[in-house]
C-alpha positions as CSV (number, residue, x, y, z in Angstrom):
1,X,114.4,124.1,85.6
2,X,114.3,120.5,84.7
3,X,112.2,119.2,82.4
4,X,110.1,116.0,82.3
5,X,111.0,115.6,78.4
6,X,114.9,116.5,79.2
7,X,114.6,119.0,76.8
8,X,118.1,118.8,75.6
9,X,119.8,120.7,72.3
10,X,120.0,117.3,70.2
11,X,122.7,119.3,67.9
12,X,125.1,120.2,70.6
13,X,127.0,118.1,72.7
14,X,126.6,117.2,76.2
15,X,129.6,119.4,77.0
16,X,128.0,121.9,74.9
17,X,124.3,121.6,76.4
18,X,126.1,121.6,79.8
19,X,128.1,125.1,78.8
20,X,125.3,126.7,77.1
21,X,123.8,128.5,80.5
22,X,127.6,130.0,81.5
23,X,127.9,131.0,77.8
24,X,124.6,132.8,77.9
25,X,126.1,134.4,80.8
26,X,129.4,136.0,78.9
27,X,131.4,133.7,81.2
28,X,135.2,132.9,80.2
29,X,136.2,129.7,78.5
30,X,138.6,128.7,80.8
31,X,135.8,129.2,84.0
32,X,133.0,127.4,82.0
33,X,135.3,124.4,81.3
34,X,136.4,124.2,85.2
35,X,132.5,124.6,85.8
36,X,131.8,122.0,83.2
37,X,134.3,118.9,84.2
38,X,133.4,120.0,88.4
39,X,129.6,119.5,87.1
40,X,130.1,116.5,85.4
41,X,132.5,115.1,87.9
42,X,129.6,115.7,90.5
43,X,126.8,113.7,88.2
44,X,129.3,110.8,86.8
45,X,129.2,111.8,83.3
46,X,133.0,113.3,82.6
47,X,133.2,110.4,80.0
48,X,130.5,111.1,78.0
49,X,131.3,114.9,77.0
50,X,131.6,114.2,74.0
51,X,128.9,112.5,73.1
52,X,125.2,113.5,71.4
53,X,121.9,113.5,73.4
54,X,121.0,110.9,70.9
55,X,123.7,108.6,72.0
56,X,122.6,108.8,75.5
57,X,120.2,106.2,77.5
58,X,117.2,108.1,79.1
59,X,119.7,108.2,83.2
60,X,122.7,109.5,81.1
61,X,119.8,112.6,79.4
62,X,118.5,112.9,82.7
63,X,121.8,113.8,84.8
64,X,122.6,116.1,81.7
65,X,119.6,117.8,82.4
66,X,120.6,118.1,85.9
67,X,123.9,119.4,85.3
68,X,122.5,121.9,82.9
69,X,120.6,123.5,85.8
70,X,123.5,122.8,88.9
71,X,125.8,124.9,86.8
72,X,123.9,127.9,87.2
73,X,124.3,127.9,90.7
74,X,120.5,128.7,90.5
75,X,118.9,129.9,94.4
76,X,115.6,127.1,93.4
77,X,115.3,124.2,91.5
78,X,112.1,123.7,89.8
79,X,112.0,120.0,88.8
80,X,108.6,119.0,86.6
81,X,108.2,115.0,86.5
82,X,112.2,114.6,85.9
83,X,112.0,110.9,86.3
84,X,108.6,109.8,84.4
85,X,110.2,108.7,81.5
86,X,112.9,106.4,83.2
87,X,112.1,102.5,83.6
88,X,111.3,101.3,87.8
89,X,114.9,100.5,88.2
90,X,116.5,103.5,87.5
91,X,113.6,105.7,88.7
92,X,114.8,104.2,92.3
93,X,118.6,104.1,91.6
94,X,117.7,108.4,90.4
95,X,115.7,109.2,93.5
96,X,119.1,108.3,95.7
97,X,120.9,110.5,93.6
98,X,119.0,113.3,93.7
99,X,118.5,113.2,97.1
100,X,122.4,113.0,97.3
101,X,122.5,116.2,94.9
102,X,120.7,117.7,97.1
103,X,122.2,117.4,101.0
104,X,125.6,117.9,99.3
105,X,124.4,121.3,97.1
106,X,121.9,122.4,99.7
107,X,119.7,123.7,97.2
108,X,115.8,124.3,97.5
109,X,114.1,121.9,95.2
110,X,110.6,122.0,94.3
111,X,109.7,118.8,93.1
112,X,106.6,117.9,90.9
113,X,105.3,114.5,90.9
114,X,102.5,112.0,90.6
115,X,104.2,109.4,91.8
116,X,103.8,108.9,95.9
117,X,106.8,106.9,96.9
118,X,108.6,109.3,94.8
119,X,106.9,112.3,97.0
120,X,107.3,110.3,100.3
121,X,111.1,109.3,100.0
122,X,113.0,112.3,98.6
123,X,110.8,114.8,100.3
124,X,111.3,117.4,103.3
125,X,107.7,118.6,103.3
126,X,104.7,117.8,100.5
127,X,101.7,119.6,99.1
128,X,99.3,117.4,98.4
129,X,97.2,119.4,95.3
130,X,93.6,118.3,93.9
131,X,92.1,120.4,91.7
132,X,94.0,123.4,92.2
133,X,93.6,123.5,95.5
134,X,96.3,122.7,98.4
135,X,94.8,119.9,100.3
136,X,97.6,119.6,102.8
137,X,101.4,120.7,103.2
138,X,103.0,119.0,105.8
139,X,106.3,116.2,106.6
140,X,105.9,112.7,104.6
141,X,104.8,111.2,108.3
142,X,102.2,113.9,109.4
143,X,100.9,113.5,105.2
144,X,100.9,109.9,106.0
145,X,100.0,109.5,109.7
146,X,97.3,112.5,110.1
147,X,95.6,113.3,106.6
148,X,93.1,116.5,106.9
149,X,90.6,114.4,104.7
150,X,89.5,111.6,102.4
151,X,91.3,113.0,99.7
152,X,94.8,112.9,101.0
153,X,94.3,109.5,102.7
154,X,93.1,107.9,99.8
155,X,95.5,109.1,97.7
156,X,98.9,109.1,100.0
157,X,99.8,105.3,100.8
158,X,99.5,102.0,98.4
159,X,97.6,100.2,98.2
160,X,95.2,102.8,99.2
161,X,93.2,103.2,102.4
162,X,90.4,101.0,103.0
163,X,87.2,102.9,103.7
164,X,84.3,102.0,105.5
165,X,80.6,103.4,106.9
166,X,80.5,104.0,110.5
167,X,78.2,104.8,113.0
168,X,78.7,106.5,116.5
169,X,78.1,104.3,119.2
170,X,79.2,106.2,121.7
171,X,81.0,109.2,122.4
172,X,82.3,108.9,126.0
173,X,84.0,106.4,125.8
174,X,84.4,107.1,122.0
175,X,83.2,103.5,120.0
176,X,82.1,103.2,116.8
177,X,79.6,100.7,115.2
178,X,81.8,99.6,112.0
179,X,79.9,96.8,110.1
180,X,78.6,95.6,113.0
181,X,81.8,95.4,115.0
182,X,82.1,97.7,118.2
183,X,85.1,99.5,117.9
184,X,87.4,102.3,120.1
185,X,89.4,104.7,117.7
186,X,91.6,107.7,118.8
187,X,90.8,110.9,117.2
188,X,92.1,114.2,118.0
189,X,88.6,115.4,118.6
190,X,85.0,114.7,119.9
191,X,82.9,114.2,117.1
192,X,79.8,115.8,116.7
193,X,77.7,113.9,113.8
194,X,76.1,110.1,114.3
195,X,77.2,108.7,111.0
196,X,81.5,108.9,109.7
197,X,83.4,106.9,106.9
198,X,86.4,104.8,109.1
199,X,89.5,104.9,107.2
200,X,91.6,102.0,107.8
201,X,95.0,101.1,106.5
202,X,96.1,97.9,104.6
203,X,99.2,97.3,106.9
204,X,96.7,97.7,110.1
205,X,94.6,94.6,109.1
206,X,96.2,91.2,109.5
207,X,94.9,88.2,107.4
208,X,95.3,84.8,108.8
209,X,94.0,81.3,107.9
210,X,93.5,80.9,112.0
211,X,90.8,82.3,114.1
212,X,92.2,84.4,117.0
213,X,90.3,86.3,119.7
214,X,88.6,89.3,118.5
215,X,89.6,88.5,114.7
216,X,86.5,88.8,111.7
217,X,85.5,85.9,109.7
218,X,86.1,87.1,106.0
219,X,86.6,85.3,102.6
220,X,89.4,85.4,101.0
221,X,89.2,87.0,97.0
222,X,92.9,88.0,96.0
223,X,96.5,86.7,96.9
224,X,99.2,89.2,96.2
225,X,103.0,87.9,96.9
226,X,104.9,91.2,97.9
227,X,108.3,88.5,99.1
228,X,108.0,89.1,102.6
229,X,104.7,89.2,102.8
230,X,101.1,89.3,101.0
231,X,98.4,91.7,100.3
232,X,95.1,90.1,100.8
233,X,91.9,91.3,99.4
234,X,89.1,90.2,101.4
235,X,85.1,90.3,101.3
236,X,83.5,91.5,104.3
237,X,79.9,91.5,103.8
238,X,79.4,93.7,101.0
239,X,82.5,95.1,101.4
240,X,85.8,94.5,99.4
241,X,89.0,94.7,102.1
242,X,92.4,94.7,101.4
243,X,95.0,93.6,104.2
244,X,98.5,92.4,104.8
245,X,99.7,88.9,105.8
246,X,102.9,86.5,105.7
247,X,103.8,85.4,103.0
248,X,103.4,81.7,104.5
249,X,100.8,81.9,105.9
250,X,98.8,78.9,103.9
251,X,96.0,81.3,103.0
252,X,93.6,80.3,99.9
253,X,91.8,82.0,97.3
254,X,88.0,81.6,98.2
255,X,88.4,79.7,101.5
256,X,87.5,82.0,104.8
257,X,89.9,83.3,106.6
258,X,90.1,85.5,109.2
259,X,91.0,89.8,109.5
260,X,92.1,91.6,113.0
261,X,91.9,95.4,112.7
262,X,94.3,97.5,114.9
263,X,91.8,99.9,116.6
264,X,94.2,102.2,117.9
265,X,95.0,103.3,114.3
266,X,91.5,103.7,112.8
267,X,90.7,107.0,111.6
268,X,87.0,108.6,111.2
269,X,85.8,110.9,108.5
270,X,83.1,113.1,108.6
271,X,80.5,111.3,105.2
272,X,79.3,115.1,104.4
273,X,82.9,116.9,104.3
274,X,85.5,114.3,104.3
275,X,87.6,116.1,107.0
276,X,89.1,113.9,109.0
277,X,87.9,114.0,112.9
């Protein structure tokens, strides 16, 4: 187990804290302290054996913490919020080396986080859990790509997925009626109910200060710079929209500007359940 607090012994040493599961075990000095120096060798901490939890930085506690629990050899590793308490730097530079840990150990890691990039980048498969209950296991792409409900698409992806009332226009050829706009999106079923929720994407609407065929007059609310390019939060009617555009584009905060929505990638909802259709 790794803990989210490190849970380190702050009177031993990390050599010691490192040893202490072997010397639990009735293991022999001279195989803990091969076990040890391999261990540490492995994380990048053979220099600081020595040294107190105290006079650690929260990556040196963490990988500590790790080696603690590689040197069992264990079958599973159960890993509770390891990197919460690590600044956004490190928390990336952490998640490479865990992942690395674990294609060179080839140990099953169960992983708890709140933190989506987190789940989506280090992961083979995801749970996604709400209230107790397992909304959806399945790869990063199908948790991504084809969420079973509102639920998991709202909460998988950031920003999160814009959602908004449709009707059923028709249903052979499938169109919907989404704020007036007629439009054709591919489900994996016919739907049977008249009114949905279509979940749309940020990345699938475009913002642009120029009118284009089939694009949506909107107003333009928020400007967020993301370097290469911008999230855009748009009004829509009564609706607030968020959307992606480049970053020089010469878009401005309460002019109008225009939104294109990639049909093909518009998913429907049924309003009562929240299963997606």
């Amino acid at each position: 187990m790794v803990f989210q607090s490190y849970a380190l012994y702050p009177h031993m040493t990390v050599y010691e804290n490192m040893a202490f599961p072997l010397k639990m075990k009735k293991t022999k000095k001279d195989m803990i302290n091969r076990e040890v120096l391999r261990v540490a060798r492995l994380l990048g901490i053979n220099g600081l054996l020595k040294r107190k939890p105290r006079e650690l930085s929260g990556g040196q506690r963490q990988r500590v913490a790790l080696g603690r629990a590689i040197i069992r050899k264990p079958v599973v590793f159960l890993m509770d919020e390891p990197l919460s308490n690590l600044d956004a730097r490190l928390r990336v530079e952490m998640r490479a080396e865990l992942k690395r840990l674990h294609h060179e150990l080839n140990i099953t890691t169960i992983y708890v986080t709140h933190d989506q990039a987190e789940a989506m980048s280090m992961s083979d498969r995801i749970a996604v859990i709400y209230e107790g209950v397992i909304q959806q296991c399945g790869t990063p792409r199908e948790i991504y790509m084809k969420p079973v409900n509102m639920m998991v698409a709202g909460f998988v992806g950031s920003p999160p997925m814009n959602f908004i009332p449709a009707l059923l226009k028709s249903r052979d050829p499938l169109q919907i009626d989404c704020g007036g706009v007629i439009m054709s999106p591919v489900t994996d079923s016919t739907p049977e109910s008249q009114m949905f929720t279509a979940g749309i994407r940020s990345e699938d609407i475009t913002v642009s200060c120029a009118k284009t065929e089939g694009s949506l007059e909107v107003t333009v609310a928020v400007i967020e710079s993301a370097g290469p390019f911008n999230w855009v939060d748009v009004t829509w009617g009564d609706l607030l929209i968020k959307g992606v555009a480049p970053a020089d584009d010469p878009l401005e905060t309460g002019r109008t500007g225009f939104m294109r929505i990639t049909e093909d990638r518009v998913m429907l909802f049924n309003r009562e359940t929240g299963r997606r259709v």
